[in-house]
C-alpha positions as CSV (number, residue, x, y, z in Angstrom):
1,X,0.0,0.0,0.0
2,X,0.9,3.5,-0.7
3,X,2.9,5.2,2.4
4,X,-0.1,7.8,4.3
5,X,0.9,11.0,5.6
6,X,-2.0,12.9,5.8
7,X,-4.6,10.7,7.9
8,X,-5.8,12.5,11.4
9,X,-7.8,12.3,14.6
10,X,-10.5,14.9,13.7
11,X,-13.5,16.2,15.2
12,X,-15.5,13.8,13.1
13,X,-13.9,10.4,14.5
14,X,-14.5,11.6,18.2
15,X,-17.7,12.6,17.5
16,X,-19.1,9.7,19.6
17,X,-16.5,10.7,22.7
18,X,-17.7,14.5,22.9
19,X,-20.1,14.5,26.0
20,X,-23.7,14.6,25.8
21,X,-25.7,12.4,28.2
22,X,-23.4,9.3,27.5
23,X,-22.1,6.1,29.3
24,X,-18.4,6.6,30.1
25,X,-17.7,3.5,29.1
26,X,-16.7,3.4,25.7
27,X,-17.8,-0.2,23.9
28,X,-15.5,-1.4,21.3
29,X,-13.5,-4.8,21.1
30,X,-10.3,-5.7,23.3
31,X,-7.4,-5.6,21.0
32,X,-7.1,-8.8,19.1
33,X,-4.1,-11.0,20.2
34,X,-1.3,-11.2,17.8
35,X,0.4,-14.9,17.2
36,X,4.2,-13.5,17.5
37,X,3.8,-11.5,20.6
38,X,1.7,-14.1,22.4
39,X,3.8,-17.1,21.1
40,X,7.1,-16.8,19.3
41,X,10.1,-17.0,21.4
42,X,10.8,-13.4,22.9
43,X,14.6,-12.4,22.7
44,X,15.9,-8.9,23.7
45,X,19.0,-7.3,21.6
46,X,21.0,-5.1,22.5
47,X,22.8,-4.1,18.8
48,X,20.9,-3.5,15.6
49,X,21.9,-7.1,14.3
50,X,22.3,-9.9,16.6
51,X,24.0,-13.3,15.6
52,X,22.5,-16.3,16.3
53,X,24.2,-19.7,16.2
54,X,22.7,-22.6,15.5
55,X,24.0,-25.9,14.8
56,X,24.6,-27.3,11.1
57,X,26.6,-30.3,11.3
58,X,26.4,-33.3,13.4
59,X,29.4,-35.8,14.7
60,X,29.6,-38.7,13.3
61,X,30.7,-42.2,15.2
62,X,32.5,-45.3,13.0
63,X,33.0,-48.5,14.4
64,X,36.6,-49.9,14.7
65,X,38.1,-52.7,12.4
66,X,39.4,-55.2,15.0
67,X,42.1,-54.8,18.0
68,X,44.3,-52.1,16.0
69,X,41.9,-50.7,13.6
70,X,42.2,-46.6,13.5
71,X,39.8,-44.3,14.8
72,X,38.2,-42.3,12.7
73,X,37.9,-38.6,13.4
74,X,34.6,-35.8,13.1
75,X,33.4,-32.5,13.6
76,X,30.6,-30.3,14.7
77,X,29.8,-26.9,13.0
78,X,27.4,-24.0,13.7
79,X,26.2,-21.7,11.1
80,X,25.5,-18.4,11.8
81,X,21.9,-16.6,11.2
82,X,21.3,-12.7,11.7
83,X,18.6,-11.3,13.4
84,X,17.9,-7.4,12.3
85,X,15.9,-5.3,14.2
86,X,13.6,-3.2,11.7
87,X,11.3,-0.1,12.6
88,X,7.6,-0.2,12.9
89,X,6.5,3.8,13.7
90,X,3.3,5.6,13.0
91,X,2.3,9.2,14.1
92,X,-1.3,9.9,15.1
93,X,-2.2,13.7,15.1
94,X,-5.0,15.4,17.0
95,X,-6.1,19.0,17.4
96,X,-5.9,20.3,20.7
97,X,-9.5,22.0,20.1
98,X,-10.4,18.4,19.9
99,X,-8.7,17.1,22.6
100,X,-10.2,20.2,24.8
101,X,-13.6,19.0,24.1
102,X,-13.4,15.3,24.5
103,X,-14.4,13.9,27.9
104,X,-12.0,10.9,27.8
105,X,-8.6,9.8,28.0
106,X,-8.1,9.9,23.9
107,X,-4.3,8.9,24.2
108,X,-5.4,5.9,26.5
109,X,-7.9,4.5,24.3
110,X,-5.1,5.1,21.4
111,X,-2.4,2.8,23.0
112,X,-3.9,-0.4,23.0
113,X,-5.0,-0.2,19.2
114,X,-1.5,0.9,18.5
115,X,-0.3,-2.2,20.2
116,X,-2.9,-4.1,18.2
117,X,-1.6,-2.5,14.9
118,X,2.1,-3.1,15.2
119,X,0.7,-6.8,16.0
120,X,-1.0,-7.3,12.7
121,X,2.1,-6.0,11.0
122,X,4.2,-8.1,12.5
123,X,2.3,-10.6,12.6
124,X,1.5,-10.7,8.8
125,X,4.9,-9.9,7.7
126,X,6.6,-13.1,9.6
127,X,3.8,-15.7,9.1
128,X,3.0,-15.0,5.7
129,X,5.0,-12.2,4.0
130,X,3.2,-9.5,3.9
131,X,5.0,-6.3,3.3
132,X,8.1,-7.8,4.9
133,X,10.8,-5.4,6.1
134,X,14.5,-6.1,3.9
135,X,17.1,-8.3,6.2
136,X,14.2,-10.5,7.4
137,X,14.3,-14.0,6.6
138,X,11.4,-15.3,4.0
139,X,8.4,-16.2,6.2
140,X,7.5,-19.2,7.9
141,X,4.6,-20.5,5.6
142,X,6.7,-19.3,2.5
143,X,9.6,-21.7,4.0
144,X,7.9,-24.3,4.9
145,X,6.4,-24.4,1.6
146,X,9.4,-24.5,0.0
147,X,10.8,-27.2,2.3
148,X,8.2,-29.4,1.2
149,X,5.8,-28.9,4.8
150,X,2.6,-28.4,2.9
151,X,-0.4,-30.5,3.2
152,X,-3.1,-29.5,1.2
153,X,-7.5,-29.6,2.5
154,X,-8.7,-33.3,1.6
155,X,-5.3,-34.6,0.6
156,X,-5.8,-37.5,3.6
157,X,-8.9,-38.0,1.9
158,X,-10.6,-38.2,5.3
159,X,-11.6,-35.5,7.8
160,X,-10.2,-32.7,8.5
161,X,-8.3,-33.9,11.4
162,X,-6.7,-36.4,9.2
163,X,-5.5,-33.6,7.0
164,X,-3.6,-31.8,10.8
165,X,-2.4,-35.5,11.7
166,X,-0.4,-35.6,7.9
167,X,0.5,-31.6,8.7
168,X,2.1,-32.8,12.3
169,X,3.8,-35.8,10.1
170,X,6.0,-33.3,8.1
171,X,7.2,-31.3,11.2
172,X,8.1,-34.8,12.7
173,X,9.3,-36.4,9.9
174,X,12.5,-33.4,10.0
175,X,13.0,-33.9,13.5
176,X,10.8,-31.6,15.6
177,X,7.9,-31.8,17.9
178,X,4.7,-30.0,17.3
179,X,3.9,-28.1,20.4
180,X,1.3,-25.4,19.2
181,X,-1.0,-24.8,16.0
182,X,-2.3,-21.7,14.7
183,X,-5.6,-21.6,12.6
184,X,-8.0,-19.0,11.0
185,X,-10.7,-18.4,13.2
186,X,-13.4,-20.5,10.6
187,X,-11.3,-23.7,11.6
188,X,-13.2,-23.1,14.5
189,X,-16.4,-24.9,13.2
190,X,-14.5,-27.5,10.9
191,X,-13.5,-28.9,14.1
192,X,-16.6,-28.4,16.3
193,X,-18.7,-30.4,13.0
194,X,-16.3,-33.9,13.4
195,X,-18.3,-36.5,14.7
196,X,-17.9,-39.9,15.4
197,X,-19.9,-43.0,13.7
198,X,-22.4,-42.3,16.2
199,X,-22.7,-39.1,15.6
200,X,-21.3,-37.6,18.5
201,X,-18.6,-34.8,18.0
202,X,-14.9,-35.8,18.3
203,X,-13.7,-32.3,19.2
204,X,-14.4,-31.5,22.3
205,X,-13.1,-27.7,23.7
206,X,-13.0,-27.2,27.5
207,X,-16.4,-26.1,29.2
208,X,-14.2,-24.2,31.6
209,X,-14.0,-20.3,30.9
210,X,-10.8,-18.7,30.1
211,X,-9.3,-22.3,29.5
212,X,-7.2,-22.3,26.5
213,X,-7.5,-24.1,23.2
214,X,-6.3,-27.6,22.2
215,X,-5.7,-29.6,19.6
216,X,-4.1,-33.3,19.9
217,X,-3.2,-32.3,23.4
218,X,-1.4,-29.1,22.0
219,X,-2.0,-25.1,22.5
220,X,-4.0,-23.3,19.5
221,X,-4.5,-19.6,18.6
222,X,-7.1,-18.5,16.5
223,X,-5.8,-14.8,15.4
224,X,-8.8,-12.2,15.3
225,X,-6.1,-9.6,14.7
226,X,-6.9,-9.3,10.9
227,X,-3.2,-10.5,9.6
228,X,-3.9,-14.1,8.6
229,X,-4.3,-14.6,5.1
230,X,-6.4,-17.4,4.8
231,X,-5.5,-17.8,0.7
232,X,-2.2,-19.0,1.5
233,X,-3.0,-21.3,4.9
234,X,-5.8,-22.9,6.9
235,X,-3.5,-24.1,9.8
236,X,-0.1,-23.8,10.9
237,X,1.2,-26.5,12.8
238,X,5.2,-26.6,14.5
239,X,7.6,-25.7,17.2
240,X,6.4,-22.5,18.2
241,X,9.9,-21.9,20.4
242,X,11.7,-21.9,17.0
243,X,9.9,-18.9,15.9
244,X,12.0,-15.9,17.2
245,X,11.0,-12.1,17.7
246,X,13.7,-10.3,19.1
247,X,12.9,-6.9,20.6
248,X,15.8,-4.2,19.9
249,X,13.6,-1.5,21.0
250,X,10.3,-1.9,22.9
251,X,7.2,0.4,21.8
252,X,7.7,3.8,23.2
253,X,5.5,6.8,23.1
254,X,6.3,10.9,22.8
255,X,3.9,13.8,23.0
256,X,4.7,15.7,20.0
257,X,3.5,19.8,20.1
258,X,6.6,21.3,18.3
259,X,6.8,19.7,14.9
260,X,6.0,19.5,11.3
261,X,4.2,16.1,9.5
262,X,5.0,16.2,5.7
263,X,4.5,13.6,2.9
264,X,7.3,11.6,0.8
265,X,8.0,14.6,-0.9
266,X,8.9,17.3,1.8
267,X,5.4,19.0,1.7
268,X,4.3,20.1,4.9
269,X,1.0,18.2,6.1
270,X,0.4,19.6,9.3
271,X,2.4,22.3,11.4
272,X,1.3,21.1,15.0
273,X,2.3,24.3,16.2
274,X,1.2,26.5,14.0
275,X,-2.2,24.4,13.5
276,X,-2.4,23.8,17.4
277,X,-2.4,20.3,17.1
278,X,-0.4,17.2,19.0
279,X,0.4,14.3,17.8
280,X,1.9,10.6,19.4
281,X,4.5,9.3,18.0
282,X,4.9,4.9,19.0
283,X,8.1,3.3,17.5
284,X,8.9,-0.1,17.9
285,X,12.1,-2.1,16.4
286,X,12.1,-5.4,16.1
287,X,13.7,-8.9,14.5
288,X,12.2,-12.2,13.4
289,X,14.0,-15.3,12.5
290,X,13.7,-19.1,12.8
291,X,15.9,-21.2,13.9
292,X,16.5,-24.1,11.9
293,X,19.0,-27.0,13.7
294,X,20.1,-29.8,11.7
295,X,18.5,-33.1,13.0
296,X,19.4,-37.0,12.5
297,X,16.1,-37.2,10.7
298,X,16.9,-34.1,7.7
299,X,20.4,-33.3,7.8
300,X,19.3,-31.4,4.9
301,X,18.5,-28.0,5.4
302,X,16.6,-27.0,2.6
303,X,14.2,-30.1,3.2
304,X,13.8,-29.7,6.9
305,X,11.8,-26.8,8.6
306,X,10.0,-26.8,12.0
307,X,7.2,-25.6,10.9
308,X,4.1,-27.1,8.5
309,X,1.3,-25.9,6.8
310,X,-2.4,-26.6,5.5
311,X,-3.5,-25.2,2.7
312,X,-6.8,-24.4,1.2
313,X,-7.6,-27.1,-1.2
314,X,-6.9,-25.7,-4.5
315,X,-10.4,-24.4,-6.4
């Protein structure tokens, strides 16, 4: 999408905050949960690039040809992968008439769907690629896909729990352990509508409130967050601990009164001084990368990937 410098806070979009005779409590949606801050492994760096090691070759062990027979000799190697921190920042502008007149806390009802925003972008630029920052690694459905870790709707040609059991296979077959899934929200009643010969359903989610979501005795998320792309996967399936979002800089906040907004081209869009306006400015800086260890089971890297995917059955 085209970059957006001139989008504001006006007096139109707090038209429902100015006070009349209203509830104070404003009634809107919690922020939707995002799958990497909830469940990728969280890293902190201190540098703008951060080197990870991870392990690439394995030793080897060789039996010995009688009494005097010679030992054989191996190795072990690490390669290195790079995790760089890239910015996420947006700028939200109010006029201060505005702010004047509103009987809320606008900035505390801005934060969490700021939060909620640099979720879905990160969110949809790790899982499927989506507007991807340069010096991230190719995203994890893109890589599994190219590894081979793609089951497609029906290809079990049973349910649809037959189709996750062959997704789970892949991930084991290259020498990891599935230990969390993450599903559009519609898989939701795919899995509620398996039943039995009898007729009674298969899946059964906990009556307890608050309990989380499993599937084959394993955690799953079903983003509301607006970043899954359900054309490219149904369900992801892997070892969530792989998945790695490194924080360089954690989302900070400034009050800005003194400055200038302008487009790509230098044109002034706003003079907050001048136009009596303020505007919040949240950065973030963050990395993704997965980590990828060689295993017994695929010493080849570009056939081994702990992560798997199903796909929506081709039309």
């Amino acid at each position: 999408m085209p970059p957006v410098y001139n989008s504001a806070i006006d007096r139109s979009d707090v038209g429902a905050l100015i006070p009349e005779d209203v509830s104070r409590t404003i009634i809107q949606g919690l922020p939707a949960s995002s799958v990497a801050l909830s469940s990728f492994r969280r890293a902190t760096m201190s540098r703008a690039q951060q080197r990870l090691p991870v392990l690439s070759v394995l030793p080897v062990a060789y039996w010995v040809d009688g009494d005097t027979g010679l030992k054989q000799t191996t190795e072990q190697n690490w390669a290195n992968k790079y995790l760089d921190a890239r910015e996420l920042a947006v700028i939200v502008p109010i006029p201060q008439a505005v702010l004047d007149d509103v009987d809320f806390d606008i900035w505390g009802e801005v934060r969490p769907r700021l939060i909620e925003a640099f979720g879905v972008k990160i969110d949809a630029a790790a899982i499927f690629g989506t507007d991807k920052p340069a010096g991230w690694p190719d995203s994890i459905v893109d890589a599994a896909v190219a590894a081979g870790n793609v089951v497609e709707v029906g290809e079990s040609t049973g349910d649809i729990a037959a189709d996750v059991n062959l997704v789970m296979g892949k991930v084991e077959e290259d020498g990891f352990d599935v230990n969390g899934f993450w599903a559009r929200r519609g898989m939701k009643a795919a899995f509620r509508g398996l039943r039995d010969d009898n007729g009674q359903p298969i899946f059964q989610p906990s009556l307890v409130a608050g309990t989380p979501g499993t599937l084959y005795g394993e955690s799953i998320l079903y983003p509301s967050n607006g970043a899954w792309d359900a054309t490219q996967a149904d369900l992801i399936a892997g070892d969530t601990s792989a998945a790695i979002l490194a924080v360089r800089q954690d989302i900070s906040y400034k009050l800005l009164t003194e400055a200038v907004i302008s487009d790509a081209d230098g044109k002034v869009i706003l003079n907050l001084a001048q136009q009596d306006a303020v505007a919040m400015r949240a950065v973030m800086r963050v990395a993704f990368q997965v980590a990828n260890p060689i295993s017994l089971q695929a010493p080849n890297a570009a056939n081994r990937f702990p992560f798997a995917v199903l796909a929506p059955a081709a039309p």
